[in-house]
Structure formats: C-alpha cells, structure tokens
C-alpha positions as CSV (number, residue, x, y, z in Angstrom):
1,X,99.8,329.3,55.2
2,X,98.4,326.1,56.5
3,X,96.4,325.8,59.6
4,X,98.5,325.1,62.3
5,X,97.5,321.6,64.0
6,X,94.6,321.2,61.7
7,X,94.7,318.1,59.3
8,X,94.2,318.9,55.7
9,X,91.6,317.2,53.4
10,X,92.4,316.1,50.0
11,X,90.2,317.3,47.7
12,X,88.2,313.6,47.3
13,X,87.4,314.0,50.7
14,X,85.8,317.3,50.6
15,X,83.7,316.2,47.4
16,X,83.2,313.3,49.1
17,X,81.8,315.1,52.2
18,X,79.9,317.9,50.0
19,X,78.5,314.8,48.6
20,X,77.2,312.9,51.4
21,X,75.5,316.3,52.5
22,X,73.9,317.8,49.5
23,X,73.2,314.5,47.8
24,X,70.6,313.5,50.7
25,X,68.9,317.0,50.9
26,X,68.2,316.6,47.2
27,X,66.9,313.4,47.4
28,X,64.9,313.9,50.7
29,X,62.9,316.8,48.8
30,X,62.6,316.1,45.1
31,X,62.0,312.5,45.2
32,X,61.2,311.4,49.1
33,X,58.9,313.9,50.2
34,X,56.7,313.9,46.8
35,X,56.6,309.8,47.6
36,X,55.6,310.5,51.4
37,X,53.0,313.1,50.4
38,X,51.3,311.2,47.9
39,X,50.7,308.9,51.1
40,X,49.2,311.3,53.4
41,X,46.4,312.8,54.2
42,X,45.4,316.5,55.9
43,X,46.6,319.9,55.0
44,X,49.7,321.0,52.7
45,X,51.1,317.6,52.9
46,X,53.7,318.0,50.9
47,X,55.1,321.2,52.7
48,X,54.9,319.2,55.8
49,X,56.9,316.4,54.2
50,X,59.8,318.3,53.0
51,X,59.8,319.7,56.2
52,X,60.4,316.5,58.0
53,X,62.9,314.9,55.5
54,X,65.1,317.7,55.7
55,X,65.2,317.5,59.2
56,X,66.2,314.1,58.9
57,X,68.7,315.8,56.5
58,X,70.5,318.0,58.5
59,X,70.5,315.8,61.7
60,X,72.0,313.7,59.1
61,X,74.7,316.3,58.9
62,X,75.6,316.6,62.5
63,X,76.1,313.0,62.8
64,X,78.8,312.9,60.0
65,X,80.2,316.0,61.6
66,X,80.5,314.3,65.2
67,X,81.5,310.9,63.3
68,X,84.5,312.8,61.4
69,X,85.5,314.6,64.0
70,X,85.3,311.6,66.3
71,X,87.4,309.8,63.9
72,X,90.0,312.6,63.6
73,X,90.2,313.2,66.7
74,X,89.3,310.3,69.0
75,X,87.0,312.5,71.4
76,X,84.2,314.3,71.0
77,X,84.6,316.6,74.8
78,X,84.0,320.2,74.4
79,X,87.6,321.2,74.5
80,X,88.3,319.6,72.0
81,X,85.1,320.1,69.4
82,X,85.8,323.9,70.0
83,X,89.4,323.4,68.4
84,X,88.5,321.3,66.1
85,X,85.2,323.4,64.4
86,X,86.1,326.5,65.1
87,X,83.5,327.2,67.6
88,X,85.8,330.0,69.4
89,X,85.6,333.6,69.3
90,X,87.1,335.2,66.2
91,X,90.7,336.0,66.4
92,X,92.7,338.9,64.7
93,X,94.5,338.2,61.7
94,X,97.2,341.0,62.7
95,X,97.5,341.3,65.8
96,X,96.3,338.1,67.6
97,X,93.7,339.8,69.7
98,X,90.6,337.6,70.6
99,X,86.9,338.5,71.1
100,X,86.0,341.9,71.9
101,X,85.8,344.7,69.3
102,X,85.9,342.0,66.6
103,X,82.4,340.6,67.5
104,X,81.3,343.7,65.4
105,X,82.4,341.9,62.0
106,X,78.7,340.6,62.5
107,X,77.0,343.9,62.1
108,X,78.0,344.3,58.5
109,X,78.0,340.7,57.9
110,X,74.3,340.3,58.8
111,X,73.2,343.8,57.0
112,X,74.9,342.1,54.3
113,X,73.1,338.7,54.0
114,X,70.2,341.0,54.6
115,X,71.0,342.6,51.6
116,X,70.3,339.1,50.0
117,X,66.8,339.6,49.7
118,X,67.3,342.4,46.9
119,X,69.2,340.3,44.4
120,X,66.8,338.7,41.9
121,X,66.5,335.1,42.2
122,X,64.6,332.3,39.9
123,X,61.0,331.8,41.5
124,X,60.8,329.2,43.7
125,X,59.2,325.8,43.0
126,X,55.6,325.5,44.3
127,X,55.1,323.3,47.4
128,X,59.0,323.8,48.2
129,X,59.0,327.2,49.3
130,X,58.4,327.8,53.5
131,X,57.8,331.5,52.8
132,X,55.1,330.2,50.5
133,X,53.9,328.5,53.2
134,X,53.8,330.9,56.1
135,X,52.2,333.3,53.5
136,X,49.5,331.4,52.3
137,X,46.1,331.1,53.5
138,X,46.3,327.1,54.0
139,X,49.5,327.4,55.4
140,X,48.5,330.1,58.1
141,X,45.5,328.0,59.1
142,X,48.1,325.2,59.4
143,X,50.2,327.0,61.7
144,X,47.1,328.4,63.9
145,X,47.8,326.9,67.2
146,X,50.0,324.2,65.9
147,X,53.3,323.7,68.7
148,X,54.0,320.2,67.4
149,X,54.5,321.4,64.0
150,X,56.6,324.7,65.5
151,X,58.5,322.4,67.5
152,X,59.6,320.7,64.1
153,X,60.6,323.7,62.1
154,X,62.1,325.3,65.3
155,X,64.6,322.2,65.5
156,X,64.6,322.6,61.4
157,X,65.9,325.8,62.2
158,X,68.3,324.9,64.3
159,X,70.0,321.9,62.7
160,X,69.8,324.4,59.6
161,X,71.8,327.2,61.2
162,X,73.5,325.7,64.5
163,X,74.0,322.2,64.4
164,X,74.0,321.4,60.7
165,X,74.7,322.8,57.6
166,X,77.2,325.9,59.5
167,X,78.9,323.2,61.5
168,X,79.6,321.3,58.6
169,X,80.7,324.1,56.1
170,X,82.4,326.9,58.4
171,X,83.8,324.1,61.5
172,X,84.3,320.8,59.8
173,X,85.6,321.9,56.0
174,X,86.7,325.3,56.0
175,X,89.6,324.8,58.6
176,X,91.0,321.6,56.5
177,X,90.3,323.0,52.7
178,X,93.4,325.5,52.8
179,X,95.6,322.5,51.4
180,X,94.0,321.7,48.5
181,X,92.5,325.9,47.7
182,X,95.1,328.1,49.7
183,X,94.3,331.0,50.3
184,X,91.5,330.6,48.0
185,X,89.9,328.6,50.8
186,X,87.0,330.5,51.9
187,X,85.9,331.2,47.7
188,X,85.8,327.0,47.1
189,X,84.1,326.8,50.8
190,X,81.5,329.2,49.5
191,X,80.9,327.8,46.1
192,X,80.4,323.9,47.7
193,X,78.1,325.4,49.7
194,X,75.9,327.3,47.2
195,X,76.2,324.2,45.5
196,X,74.8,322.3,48.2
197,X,71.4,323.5,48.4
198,X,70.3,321.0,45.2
199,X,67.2,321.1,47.7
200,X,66.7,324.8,47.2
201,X,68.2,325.2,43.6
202,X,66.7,328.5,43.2
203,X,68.8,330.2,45.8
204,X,72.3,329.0,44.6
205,X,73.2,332.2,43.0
206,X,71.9,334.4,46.3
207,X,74.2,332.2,48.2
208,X,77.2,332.1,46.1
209,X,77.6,336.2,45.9
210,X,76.1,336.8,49.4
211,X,76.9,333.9,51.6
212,X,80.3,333.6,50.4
213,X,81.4,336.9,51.8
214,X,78.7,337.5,54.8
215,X,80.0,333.7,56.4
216,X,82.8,331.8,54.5
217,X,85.2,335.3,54.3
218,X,85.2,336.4,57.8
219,X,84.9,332.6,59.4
220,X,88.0,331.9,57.8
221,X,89.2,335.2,58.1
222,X,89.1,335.2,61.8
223,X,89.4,331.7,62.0
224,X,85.9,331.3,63.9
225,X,82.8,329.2,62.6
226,X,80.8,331.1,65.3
227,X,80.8,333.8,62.9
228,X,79.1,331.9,59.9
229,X,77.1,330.4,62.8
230,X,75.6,333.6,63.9
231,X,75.3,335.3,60.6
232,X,73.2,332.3,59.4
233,X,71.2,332.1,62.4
234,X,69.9,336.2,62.1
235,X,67.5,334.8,59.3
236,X,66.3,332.0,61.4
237,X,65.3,334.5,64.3
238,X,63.1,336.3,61.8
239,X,61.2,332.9,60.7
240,X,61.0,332.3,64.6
241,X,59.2,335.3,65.2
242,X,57.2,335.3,62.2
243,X,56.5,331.7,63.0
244,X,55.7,331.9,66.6
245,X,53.3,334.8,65.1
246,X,51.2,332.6,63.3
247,X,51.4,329.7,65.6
248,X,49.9,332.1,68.6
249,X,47.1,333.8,66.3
C-alpha cells in the first residue's frame, strides 16, 4: 500500500539521488584526499584528509536533503520536515498506537548492529580505516589533547548518523521508494545503501545483512526514520567515548 500523502520517486530519481550521494564520498576519499595529502605536511595526513572530505561529503548530503525536500514541499519549518522524513515516533503497524512500548524495537535493533562486528569482513584499506587510526600509536599521539580535530570528527559523526547519511536513506528515500519496490521497499532501501559506502567498500556486505534489518526494516516498518536514526547513532556514541578518551589522555 502506498504511503498516504507521500510523493513517490520513480526509480531514476532514486538512482539519481543514490548517485549524487555515494558518487562524491567515493571521490572525496579515493581520489581527493590522496591529492590533498600528498600536499600536506604533519602527522597521518592522509587520515586527516579523508576525514575532512567526507565531512564535506555528508554536509553535502544534508543540503540535497533540505534542497529536495524544499522543492517538494515549498517549506522547510519543523512541522513540516517531521512529516516529510519521518522524524516522528514509530507508529504501530496494527493497531495505530504511537511511541511508548514501541521505542523498545531499538533494543534488539542496536544488539543487532552490534552483532555486526562478528561477521567477517574484507580488511580494510590502510590510511582509510578511523579504527586504524584511534588504534595506532601515531594516531593516539594525534588525538592527545587535540579539540579541534575532536570537534571535526564529532560533527563527522553527526552528519554521519543524524544529519546525513540516515536523513537521506531512512527520511528522504525510504518513505517515497514503495512505488517503484512495494513492499519490497525497505530490501532496495537497504541494498542502495550498502551500496553507497564506495568510500568504505570493505563494509558493504556487513551493511547489506546487518543494516538492512537493524535500520531500513523497522524505519519502514514503523514508519519512523528516528529509528534508523538512533540505531546508527549507538556506534557513534562508542567512537565519542573512545574518542574523547584519547583526546583527554
């Protein structure tokens, strides 16, 4: 059944919108950031280069999100954003109850992209990996005492989670995908966005069995990006500790 009130993307649009947010990230960190490195001088520069351009990247993604919706809907006031993304508490499928007892769908959802961590993955390329980072010697030293470089990644993080790639996926195209996939929706949401991180290639299977069901399921399910939102967001809160950790020693 069709979102009611929601306009429905063709399916150029959604490539077209996949496109304009994957194809960036992968050029901001396989061909931009090795340029900018090259260029600078100081400690892992090209770590602190990717970091950058994918900011840029996912700010990048917020714009187009605002832009689109601005264009859809010819406002961008709260009211209307919340209908728009999604960015409302989840909502029964059955019985139409809202909030409540169904905030819990993020306990198993979160244990579940937890869970993500045991699945074997193809190593990471070197230089591109922030868990390198923050586990490496240089990197640590890096860190020591650094709030400029913490107020970066702490916005990374947010654009990544909040503002960025979850408003873009689970608010902007999940709700207007349905009439192109069906009910199939929430499986081609999940597999653009596995798909998307040409940035991070080496997590695209990870993401396509994990994310899919721990964020793209139950947002569309209960018809709230907040859920994809917060799910995402439980991984950042672990690199904000262990960030602030190394920042502070």
């Amino acid at each position: 059944m069709q979102q009611s009130g929601t306009v429905q993307y063709s399916l150029a649009k959604i490539l077209g919108i996949w496109a304009a947010a994957a194809l960036p990230m992968g050029a901001l960190a396989w061909v931009v950031a090795p340029l900018v490195a090259s260029r600078l001088d100081g400690p892992v520069p090209l770590p602190r280069a990717i970091i950058v351009g994918l900011t840029v990247g996912l700010i990048w993604q917020f714009v187009l999100v605002m832009f689109l919706v601005y264009r859809e809907q010819g406002s961008l006031r709260w009211a209307v954003l919340k209908d728009a993304l999604w960015l409302k508490a989840p909502r029964s499928p059955t019985t139409g109850r809202v909030g409540g007892r169904l905030w819990l769908v993020l306990i198993p959802c979160v244990l579940l992209l937890g869970a993500e961590e045991l699945i074997p993955s193809f190593p990471p390329v070197a230089g591109h990996d922030f868990s390198a980072l923050v586990g490496s010697h240089a990197g640590q030293a890096f860190l020591s005492g650094n709030w400029g470089w913490f107020a970066i990644i702490v916005a990374l993080m947010v654009f990544n989670t909040v503002l960025g790639e979850e408003l873009l996926f689970r608010g902007l195209l999940l709700p207007r995908m349905q009439g192109v996939f069906g009910r199939w929706d929430w499986v081609a949401n999940g597999f653009l966005f596995a798909l998307y991180h040409l940035h991070v290639p080496w997590v695209i299977p990870q993401t396509l069995l994990v994310d899919t069901f721990a964020e793209a399921y139950p947002s569309r399910r209960y018809r709230s990006a907040l859920i994809g939102i917060i799910v995402h967001s439980s991984q950042s809160v672990v690199f904000f500790v262990l960030l602030l950790l190394l920042v502070l020693k």
